[in-house]
N, CA, C and O of each residue as an XYZ file, in Angstrom:
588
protein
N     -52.803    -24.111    -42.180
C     -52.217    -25.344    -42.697
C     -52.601    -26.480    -41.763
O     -52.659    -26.171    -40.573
N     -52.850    -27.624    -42.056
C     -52.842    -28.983    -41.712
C     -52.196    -29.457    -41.176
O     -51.254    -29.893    -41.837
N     -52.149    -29.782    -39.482
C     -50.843    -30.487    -39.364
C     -51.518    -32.067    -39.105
O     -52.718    -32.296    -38.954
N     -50.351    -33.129    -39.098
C     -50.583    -34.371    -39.088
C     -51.509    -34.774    -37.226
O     -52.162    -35.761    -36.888
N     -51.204    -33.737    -36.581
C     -51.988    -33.771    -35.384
C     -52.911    -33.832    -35.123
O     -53.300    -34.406    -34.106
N     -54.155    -32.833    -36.564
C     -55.046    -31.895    -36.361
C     -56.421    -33.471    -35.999
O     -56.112    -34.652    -36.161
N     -57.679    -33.045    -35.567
C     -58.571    -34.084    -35.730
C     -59.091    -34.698    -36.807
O     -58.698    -34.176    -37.850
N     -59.970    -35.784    -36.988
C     -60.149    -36.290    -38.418
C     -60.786    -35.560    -39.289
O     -60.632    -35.861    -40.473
N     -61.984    -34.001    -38.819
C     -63.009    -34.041    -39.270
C     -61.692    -32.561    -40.058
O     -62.249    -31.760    -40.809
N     -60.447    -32.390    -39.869
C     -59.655    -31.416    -40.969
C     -59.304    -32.173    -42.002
O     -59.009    -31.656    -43.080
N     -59.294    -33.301    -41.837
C     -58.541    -34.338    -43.124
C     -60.053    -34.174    -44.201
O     -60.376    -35.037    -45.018
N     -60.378    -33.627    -44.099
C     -61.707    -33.567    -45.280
C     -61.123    -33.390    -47.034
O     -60.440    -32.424    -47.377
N     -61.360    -34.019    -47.579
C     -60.456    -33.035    -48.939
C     -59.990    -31.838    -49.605
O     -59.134    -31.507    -50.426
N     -61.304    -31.110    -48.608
C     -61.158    -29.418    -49.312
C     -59.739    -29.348    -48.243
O     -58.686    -28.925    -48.721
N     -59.801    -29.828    -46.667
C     -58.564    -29.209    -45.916
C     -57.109    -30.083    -46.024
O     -56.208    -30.096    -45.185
N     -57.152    -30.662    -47.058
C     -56.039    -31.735    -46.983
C     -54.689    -30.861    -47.784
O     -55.003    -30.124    -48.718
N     -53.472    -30.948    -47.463
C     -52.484    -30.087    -47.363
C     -51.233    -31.226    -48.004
O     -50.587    -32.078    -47.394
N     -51.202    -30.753    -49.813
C     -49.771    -31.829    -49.832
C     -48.522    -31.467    -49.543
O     -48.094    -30.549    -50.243
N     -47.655    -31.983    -48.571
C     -46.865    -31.362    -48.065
C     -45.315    -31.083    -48.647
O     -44.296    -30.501    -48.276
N     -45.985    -32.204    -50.287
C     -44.050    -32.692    -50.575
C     -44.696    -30.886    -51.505
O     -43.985    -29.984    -51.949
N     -45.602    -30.946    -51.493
C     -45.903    -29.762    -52.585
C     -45.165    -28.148    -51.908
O     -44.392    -27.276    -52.305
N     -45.832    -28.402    -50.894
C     -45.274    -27.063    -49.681
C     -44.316    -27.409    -49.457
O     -43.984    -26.734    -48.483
N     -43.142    -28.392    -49.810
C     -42.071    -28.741    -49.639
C     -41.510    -28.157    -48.015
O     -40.661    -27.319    -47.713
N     -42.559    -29.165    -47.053
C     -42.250    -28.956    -45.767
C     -40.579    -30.098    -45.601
O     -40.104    -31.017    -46.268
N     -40.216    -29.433    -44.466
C     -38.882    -30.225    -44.287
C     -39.608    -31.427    -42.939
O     -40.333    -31.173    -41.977
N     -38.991    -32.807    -43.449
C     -39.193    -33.910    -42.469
C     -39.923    -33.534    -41.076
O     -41.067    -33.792    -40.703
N     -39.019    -32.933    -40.522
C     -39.418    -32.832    -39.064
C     -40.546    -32.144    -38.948
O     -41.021    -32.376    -37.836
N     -41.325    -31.275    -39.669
C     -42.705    -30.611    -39.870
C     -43.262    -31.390    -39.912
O     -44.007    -31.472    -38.936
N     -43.379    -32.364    -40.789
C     -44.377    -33.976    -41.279
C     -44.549    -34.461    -39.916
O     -45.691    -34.593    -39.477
N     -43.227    -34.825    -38.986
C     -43.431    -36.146    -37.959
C     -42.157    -36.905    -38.194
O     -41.864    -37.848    -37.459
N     -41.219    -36.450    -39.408
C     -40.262    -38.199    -39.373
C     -38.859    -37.880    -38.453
O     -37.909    -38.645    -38.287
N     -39.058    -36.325    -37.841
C     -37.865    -36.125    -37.042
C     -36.366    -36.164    -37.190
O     -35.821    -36.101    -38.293
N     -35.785    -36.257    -36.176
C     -34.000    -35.969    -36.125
C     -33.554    -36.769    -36.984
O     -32.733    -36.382    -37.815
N     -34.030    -38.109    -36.952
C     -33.097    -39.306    -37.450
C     -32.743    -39.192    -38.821
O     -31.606    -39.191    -39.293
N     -34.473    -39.038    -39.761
C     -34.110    -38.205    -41.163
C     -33.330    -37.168    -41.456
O     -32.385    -37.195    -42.244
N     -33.644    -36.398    -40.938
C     -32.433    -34.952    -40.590
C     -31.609    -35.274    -40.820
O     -31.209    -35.094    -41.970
N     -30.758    -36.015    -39.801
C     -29.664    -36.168    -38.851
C     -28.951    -37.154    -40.738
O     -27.809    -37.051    -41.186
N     -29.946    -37.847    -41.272
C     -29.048    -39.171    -42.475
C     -28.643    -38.037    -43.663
O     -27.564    -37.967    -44.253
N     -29.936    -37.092    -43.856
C     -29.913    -36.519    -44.944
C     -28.525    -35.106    -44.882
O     -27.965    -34.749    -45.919
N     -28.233    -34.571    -43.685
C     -27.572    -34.151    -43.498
C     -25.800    -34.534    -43.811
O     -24.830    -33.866    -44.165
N     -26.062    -36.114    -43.425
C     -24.590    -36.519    -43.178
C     -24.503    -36.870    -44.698
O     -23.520    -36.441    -45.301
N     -25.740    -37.852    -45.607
C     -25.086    -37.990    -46.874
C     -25.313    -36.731    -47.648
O     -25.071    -36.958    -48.834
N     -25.778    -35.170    -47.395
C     -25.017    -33.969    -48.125
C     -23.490    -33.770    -47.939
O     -22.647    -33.651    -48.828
N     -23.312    -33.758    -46.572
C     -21.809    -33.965    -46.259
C     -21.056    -34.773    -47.128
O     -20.247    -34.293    -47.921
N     -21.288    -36.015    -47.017
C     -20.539    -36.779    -47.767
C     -20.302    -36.621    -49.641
O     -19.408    -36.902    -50.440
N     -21.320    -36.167    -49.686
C     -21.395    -35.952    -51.241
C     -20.423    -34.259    -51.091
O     -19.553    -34.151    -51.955
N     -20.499    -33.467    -50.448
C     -19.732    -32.321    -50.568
C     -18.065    -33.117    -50.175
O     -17.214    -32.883    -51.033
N     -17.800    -33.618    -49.495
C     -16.538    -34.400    -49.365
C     -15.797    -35.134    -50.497
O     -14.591    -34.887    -50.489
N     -16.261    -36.094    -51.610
C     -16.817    -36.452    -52.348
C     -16.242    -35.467    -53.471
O     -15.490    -36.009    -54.281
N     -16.452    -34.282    -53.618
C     -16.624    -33.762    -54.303
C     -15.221    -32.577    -54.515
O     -14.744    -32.083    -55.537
N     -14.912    -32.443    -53.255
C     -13.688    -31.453    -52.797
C     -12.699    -32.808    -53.171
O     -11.646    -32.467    -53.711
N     -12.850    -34.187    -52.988
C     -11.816    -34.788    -53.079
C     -11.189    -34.856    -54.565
O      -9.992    -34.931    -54.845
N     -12.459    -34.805    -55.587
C     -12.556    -35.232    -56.635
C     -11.658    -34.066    -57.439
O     -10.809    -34.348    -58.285
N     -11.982    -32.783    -57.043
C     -11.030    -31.808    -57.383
C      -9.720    -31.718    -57.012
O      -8.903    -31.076    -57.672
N      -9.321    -32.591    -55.526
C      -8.214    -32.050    -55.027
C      -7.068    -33.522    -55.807
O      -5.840    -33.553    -55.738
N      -7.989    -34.592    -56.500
C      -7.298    -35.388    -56.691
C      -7.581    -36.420    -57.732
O      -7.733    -37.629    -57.555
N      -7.646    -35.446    -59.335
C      -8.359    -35.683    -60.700
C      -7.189    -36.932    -61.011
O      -6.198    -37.240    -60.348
N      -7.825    -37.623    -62.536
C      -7.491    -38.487    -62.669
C      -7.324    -39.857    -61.839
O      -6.319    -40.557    -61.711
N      -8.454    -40.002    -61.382
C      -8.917    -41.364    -60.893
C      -8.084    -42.456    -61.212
O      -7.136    -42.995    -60.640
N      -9.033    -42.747    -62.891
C      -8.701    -43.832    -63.379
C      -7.467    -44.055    -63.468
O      -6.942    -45.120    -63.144
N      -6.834    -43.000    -63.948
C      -5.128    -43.440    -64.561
C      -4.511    -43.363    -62.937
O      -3.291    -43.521    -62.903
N      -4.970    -43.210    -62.002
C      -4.022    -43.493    -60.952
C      -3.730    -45.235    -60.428
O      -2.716    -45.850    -60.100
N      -5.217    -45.607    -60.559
C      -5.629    -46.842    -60.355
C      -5.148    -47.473    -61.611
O      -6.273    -47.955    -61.745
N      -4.678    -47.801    -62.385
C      -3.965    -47.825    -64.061
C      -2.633    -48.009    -63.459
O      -1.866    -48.807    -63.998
N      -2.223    -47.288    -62.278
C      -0.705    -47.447    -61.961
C       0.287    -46.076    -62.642
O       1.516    -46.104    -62.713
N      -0.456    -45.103    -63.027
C       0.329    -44.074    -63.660
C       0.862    -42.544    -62.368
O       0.364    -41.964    -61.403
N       1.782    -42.511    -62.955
C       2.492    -41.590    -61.940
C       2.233    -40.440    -62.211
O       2.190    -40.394    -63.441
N       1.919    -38.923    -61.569
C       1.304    -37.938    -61.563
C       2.090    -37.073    -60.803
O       2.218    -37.441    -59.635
N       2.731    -35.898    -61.146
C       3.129    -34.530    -60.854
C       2.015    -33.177    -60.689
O       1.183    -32.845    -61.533
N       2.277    -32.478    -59.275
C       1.426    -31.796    -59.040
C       2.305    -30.361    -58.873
O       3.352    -30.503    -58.242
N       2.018    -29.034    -59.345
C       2.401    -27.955    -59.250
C       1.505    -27.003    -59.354
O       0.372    -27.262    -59.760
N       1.922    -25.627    -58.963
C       1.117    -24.662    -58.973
C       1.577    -22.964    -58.502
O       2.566    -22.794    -57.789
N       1.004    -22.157    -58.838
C       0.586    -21.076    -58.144
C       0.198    -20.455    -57.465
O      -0.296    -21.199    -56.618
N      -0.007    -19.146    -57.092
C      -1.189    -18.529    -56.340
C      -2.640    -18.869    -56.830
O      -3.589    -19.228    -56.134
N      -2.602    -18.707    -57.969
C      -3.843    -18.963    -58.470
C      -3.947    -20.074    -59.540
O      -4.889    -19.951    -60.322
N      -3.319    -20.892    -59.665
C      -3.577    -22.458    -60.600
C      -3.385    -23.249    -60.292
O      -2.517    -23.065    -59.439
N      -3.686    -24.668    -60.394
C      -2.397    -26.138    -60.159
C      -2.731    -26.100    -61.111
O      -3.624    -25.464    -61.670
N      -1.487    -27.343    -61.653
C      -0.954    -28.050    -62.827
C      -0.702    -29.359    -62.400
O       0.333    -29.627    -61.789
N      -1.607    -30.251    -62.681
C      -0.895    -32.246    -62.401
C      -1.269    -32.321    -63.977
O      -2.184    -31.786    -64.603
N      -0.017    -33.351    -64.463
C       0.319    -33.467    -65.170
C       0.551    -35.677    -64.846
O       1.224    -36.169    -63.941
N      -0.167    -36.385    -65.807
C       0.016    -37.747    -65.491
C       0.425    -38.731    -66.422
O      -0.086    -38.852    -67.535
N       1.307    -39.411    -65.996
C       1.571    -40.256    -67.246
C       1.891    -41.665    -67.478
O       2.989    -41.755    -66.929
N       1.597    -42.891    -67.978
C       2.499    -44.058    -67.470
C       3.862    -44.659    -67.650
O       4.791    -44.008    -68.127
N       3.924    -45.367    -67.431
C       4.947    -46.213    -67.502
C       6.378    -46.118    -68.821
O       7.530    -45.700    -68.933
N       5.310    -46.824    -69.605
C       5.973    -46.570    -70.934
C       6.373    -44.978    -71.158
O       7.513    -44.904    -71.617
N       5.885    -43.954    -71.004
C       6.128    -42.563    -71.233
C       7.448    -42.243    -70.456
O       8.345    -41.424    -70.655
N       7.211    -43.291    -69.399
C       8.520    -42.661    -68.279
C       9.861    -43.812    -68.953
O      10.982    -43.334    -69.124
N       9.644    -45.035    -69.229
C      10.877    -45.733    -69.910
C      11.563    -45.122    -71.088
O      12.744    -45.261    -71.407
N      10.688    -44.464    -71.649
C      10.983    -43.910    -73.256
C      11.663    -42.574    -73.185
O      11.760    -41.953    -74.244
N      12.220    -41.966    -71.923
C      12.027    -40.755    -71.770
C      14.155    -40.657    -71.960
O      14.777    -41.255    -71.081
N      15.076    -39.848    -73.186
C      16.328    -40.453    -73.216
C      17.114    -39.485    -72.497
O      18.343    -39.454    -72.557
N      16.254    -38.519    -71.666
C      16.413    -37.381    -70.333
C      16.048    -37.675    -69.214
O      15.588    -36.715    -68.597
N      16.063    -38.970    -68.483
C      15.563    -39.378    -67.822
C      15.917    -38.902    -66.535
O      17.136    -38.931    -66.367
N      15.273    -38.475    -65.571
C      16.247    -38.142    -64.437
C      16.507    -36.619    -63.936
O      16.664    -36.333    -62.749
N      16.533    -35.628    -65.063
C      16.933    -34.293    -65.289
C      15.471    -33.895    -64.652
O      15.558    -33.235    -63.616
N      14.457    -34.122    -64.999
C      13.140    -33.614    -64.106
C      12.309    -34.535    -63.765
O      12.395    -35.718    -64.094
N      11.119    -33.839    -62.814
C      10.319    -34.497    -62.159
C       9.049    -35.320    -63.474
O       8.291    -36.281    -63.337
N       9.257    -34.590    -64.427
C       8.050    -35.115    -65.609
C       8.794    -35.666    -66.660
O       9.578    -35.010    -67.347
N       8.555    -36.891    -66.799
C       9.518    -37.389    -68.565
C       8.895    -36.359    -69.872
O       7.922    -35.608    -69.929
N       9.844    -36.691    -70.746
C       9.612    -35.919    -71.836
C       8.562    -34.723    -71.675
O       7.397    -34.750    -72.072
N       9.459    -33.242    -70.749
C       8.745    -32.340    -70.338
C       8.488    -31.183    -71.324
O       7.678    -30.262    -71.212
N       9.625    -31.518    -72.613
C       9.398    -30.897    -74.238
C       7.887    -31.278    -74.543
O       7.252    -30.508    -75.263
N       7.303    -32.352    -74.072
C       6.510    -32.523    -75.409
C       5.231    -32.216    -74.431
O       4.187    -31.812    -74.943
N       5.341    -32.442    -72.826
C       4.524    -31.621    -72.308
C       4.030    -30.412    -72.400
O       2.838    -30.339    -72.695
N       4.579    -29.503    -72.241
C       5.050    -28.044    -72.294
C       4.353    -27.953    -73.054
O       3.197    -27.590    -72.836
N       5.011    -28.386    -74.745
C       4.707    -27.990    -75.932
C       2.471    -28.497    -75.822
O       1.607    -27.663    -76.094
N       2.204    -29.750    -75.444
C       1.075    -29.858    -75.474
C       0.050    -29.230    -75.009
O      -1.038    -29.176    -75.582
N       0.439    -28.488    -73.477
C      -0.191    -27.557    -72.887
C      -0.528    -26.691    -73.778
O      -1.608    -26.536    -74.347
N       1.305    -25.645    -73.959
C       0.834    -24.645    -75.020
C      -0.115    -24.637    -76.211
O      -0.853    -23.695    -76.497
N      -0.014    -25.817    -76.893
C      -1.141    -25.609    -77.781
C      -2.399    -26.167    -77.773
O      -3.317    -26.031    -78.581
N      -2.326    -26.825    -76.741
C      -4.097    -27.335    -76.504
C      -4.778    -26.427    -75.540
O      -5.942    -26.537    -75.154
N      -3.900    -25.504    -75.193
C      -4.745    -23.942    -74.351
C      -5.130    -22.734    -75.112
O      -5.802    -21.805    -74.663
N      -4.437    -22.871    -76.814
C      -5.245    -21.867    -77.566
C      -6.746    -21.541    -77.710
O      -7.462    -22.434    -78.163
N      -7.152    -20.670    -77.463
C      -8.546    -20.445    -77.845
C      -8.476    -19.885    -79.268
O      -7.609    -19.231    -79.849
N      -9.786    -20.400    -79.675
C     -10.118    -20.055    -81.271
C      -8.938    -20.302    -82.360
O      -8.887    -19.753    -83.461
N      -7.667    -21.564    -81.658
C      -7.747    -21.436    -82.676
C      -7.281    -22.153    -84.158
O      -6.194    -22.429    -84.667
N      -8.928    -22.321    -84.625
C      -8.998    -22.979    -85.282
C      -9.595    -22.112    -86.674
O      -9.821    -22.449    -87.837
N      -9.718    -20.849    -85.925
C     -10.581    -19.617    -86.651
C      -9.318    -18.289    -86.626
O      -9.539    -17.079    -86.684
N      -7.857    -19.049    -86.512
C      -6.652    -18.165    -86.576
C      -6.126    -18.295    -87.641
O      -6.462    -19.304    -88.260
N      -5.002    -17.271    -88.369
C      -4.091    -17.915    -89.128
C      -3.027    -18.528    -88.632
O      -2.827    -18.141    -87.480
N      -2.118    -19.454    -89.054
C      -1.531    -20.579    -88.832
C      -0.130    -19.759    -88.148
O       0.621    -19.949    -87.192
N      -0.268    -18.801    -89.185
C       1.182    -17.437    -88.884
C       0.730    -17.465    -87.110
O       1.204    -18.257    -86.296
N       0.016    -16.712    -86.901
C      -1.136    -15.962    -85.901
C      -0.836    -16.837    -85.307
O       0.237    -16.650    -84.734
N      -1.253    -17.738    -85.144
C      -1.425    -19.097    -84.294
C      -0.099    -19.137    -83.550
O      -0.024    -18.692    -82.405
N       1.198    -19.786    -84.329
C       1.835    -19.501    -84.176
C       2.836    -18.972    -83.241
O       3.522    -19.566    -82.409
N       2.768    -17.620    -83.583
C       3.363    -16.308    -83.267
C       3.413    -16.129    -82.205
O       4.433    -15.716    -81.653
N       2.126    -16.433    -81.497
C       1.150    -16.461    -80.150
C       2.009    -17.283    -79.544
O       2.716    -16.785    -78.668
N       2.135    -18.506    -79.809
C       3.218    -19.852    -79.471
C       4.492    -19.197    -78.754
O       4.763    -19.223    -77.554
N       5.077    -18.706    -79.621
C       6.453    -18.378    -79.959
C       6.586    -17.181    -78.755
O       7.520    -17.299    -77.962
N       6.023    -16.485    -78.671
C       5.687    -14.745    -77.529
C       5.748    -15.440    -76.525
O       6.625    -15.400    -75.663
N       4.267    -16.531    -76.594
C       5.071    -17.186    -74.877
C       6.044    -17.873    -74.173
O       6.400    -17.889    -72.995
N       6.432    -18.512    -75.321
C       7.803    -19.425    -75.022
C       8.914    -18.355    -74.746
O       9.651    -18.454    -73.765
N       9.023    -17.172    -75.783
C      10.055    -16.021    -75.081
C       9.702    -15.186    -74.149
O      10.434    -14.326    -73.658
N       8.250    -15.465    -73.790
C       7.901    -14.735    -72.295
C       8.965    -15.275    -71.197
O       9.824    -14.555    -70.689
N       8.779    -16.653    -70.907
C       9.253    -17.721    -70.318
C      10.481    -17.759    -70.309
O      10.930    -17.721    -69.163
N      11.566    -17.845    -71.448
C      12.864    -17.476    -71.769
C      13.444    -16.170    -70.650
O      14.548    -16.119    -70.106
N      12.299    -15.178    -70.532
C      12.791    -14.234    -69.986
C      12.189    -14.567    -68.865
O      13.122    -15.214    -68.389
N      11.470    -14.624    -68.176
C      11.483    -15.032    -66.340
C      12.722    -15.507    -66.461
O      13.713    -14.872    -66.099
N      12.773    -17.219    -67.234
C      13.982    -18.020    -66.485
C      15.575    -16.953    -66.509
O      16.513    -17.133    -65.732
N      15.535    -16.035    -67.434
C      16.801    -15.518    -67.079
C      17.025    -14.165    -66.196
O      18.052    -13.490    -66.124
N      15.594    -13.932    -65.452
C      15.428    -13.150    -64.700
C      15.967    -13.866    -63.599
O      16.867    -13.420    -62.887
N      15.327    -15.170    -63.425
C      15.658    -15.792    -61.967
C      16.783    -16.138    -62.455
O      17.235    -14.995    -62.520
N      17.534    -16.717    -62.818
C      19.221    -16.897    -62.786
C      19.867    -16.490    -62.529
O      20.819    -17.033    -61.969
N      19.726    -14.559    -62.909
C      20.317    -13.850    -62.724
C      20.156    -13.155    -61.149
O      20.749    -12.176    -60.695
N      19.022    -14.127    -60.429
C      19.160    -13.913    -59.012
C      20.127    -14.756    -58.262
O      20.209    -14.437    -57.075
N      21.030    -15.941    -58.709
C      21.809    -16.683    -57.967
C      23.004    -16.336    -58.751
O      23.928    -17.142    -58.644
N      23.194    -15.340    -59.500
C      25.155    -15.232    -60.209
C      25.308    -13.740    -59.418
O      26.367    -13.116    -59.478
């Protein structure tokens, strides 16, 4: 291979070496640490960037002024965001951390069905209904840990 060192009489065309082709890294070429050293920090930044973007969705509606609830699991979160008006309109106001947490709930549940649009309506349904009495029964599992 060719390096940028070599004498003039290697730069001939048959010995000429494209390097973005051999996809040599900077400092092989000659352009050293400093390139390194930028290209390094804006990967960083774009991986930063990027962890933030997950750890803290809904941008816009934050900047909008809308208020946002964060929960979770071992293995899920749940933020849940909403504005203003959602929170004035709410005639439970106060009782939880999310206004109108009926119509939350209920939206989750059915905008997490898969397929279905290729279900029957019964089916559909039914599915609904199993998890809501899944739920019924935790909460009176845990209750029945403080009586």
């Amino acid at each position: 291979m060719v390096r940028p060192n070599q004498p003039a009489e290697f730069f001939a065309a048959d010995n000429m070496v494209d390097y973005a082709a051999d996809a040599c890294p900077p400092s092989v070429i000659g352009l050293g640490g400093d390139v390194d050293r930028w290209v390094s920090e804006q990967m960083f930044e774009e991986d930063v960037r990027a962890v933030l973007k997950m750890m803290r969705p809904n941008g816009r509606e934050r900047l909008q002024g809308w208020n946002e609830y964060r929960t979770g699991g071992s293995h899920y979160r749940i933020t849940v965001s909403w504005d203003d008006e959602f929170q004035i309109t709410d005639a439970e106001a106060g009782k939880s951390a999310v206004p109108h947490l009926a119509d939350v709930i209920e939206t989750l549940l059915v905008g997490s069905a898969k397929h279905a649009d290729d279900r029957d309506p019964a089916d559909e349904f039914d599915g609904y209904r199993q998890v809501v009495r899944d739920v019924y029964q935790r909460l009176q599992q845990r209750q029945a840990c403080y009586e």
